[in-house]
C-alpha positions as CSV (number, residue, x, y, z in Angstrom):
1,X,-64.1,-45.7,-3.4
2,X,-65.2,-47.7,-6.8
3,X,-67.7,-49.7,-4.3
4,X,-69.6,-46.7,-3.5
5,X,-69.5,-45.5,-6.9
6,X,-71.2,-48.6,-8.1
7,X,-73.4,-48.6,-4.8
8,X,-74.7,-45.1,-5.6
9,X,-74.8,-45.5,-9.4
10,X,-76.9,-48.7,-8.5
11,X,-79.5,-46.4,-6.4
12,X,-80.1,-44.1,-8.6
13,X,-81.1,-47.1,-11.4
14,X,-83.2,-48.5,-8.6
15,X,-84.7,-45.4,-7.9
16,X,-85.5,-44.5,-11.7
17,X,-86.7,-48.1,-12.4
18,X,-89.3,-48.1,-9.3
19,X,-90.5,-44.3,-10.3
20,X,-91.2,-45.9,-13.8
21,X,-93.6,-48.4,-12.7
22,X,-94.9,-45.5,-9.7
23,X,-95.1,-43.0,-12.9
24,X,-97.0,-45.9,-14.8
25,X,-99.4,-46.7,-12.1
26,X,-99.8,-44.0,-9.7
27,X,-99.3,-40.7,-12.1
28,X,-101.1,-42.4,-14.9
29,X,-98.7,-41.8,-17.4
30,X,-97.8,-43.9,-20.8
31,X,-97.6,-47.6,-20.6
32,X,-93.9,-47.2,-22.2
33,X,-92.8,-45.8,-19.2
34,X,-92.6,-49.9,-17.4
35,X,-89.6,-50.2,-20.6
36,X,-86.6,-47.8,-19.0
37,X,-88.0,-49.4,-15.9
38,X,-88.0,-52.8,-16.7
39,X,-83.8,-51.7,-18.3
40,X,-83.4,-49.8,-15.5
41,X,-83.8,-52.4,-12.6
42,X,-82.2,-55.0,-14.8
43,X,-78.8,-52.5,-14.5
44,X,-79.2,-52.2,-11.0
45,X,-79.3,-55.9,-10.0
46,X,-76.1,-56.5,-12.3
47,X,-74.6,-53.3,-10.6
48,X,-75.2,-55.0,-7.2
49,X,-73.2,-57.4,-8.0
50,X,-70.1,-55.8,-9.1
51,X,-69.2,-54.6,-5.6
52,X,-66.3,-55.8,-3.8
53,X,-68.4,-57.0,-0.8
54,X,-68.1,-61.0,-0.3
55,X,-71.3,-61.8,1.0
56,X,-74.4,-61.0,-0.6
57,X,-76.2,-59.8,2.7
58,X,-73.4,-57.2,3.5
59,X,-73.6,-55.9,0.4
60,X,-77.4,-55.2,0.7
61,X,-77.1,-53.8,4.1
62,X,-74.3,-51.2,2.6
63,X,-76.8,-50.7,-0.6
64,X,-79.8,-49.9,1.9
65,X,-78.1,-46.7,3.9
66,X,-77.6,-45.5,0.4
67,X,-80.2,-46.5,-1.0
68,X,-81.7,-44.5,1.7
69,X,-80.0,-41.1,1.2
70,X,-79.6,-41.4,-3.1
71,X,-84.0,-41.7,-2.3
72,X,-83.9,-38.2,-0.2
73,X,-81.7,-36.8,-3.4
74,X,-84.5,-38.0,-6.0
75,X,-87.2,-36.4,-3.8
76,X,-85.2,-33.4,-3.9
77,X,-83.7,-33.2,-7.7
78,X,-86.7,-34.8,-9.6
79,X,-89.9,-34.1,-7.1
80,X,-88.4,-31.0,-6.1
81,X,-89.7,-31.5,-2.3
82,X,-87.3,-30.5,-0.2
83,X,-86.6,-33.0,2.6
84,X,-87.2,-32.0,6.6
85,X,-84.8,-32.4,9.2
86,X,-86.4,-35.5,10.4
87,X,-85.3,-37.1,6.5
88,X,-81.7,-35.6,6.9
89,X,-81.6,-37.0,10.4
90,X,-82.4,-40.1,9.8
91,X,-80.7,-40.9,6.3
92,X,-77.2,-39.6,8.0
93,X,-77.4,-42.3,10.7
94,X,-77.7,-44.5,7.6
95,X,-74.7,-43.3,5.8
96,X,-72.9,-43.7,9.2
97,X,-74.1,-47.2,9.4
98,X,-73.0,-48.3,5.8
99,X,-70.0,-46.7,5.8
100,X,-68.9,-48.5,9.2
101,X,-69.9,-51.5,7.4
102,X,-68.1,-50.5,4.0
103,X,-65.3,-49.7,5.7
104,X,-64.5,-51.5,8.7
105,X,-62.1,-54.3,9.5
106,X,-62.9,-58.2,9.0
């Protein structure tokens, strides 16, 4: 349970860090923006790392299926777009997938 805690808690700085630099260069806002970015992806690399997972690549392919569904959340929450059934669809065969790889068997 703490892995996916730290898994989703690393999204979300992932998510805010790359919306600073999209809010820097694609919504033209204020150059200070890139600075809780820059902070922002700097947590979520050292997040990444605190997961119980032994090998690197696992852990990234867990990360991505939540990475996947905590992106669908931000659309939701902070660009108030509501995703389609295609986006739910899709982001629950990704849950599936990194929780069968969270929590399956070695």
């Amino acid at each position: 349970m703490k892995d996916i805690v730290l898994f989703t808690t690393a999204a979300f700085f992932e998510i805010f860090g790359c919306f600073a630099f999209w809010s820097y260069i694609r919504l033209k806002n204020s150059v200070y923006w890139l600075i809780p970015g820059f902070i922002s992806l700097i947590l979520f690399a050292f997040l990444l790392t605190k997961v119980q997972t032994e090998f690197a690549g696992r852990a990234y392919a867990i990360y991505g299926g939540i990475y996947i569904a905590a992106s669908l959340m931000w659309l939701y929450f902070v660009e108030h777009h509501t995703p389609d059934k295609w986006d739910l669809i899709g982001s629950s065969f990704c849950i599936a997938g990194a929780l069968m790889i969270l929590f399956m068997p070695r």
